[in-house]
C-alpha positions in Angstrom: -10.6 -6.1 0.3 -11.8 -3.8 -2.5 -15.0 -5.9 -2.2 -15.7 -5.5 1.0 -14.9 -1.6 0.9 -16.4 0.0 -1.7 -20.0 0.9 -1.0 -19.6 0.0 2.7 -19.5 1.8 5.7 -17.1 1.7 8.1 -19.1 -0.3 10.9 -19.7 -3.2 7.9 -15.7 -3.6 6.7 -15.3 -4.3 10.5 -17.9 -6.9 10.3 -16.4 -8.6 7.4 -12.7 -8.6 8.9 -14.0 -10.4 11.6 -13.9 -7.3 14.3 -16.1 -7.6 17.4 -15.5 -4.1 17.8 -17.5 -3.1 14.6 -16.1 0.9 15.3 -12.7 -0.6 14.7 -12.1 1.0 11.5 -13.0 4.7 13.0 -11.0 3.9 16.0 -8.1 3.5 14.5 -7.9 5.3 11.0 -10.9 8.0 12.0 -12.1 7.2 8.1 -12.8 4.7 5.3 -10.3 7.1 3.3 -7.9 6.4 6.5 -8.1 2.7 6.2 -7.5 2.8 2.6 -4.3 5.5 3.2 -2.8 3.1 5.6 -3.2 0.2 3.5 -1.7 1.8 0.0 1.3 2.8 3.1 1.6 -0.5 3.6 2.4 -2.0 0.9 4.1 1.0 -1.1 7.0 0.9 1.7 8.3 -2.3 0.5 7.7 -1.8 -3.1 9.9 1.6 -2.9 12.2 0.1 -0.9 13.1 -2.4 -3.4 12.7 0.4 -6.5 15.3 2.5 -4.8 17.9 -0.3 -4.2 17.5 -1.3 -7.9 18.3 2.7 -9.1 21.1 2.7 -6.9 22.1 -0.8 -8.1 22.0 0.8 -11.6 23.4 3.8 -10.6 26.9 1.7 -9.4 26.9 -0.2 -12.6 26.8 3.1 -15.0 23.4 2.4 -16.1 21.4 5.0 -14.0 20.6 6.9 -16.9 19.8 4.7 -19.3 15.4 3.8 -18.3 16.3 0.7 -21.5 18.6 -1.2 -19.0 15.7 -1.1 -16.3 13.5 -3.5 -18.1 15.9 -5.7 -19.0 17.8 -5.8 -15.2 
């Protein structure tokens, strides 16, 4: 995706994911910035998800404080 993005107007990274609508992009997320917020949205949900039941899975087992145990899980 970072290919197709960087350097490219919004119109063209329609194109390239296959969008007859080549507006797509601006239609939905108003911006190239848009596009990109929603996508780094995307997929930092899951990612925080998971950090914040590890912590609290720490947190139960005493070693919440201790950034040492996190590497070693």
């Amino acid at each position: 995706m970072s290919q197709v993005v960087h350097g490219r107007a919004p119109p063209e990274i329609g194109a390239a994911a296959d969008q007859r609508n080549t507006g797509a992009v601006r239609c939905h997320f108003h911006s190239k910035k848009g596009l990109l917020d929603a996508v780094f949205a995307h997929r930092m949900e899951p990612a925080s998800m998971l950090r914040q039941q590890m912590l609290t899975e720490f947190d139960r087992a005493g070693r919440g404080a201790d950034p040492r145990a996190w590497c070693r899980r």
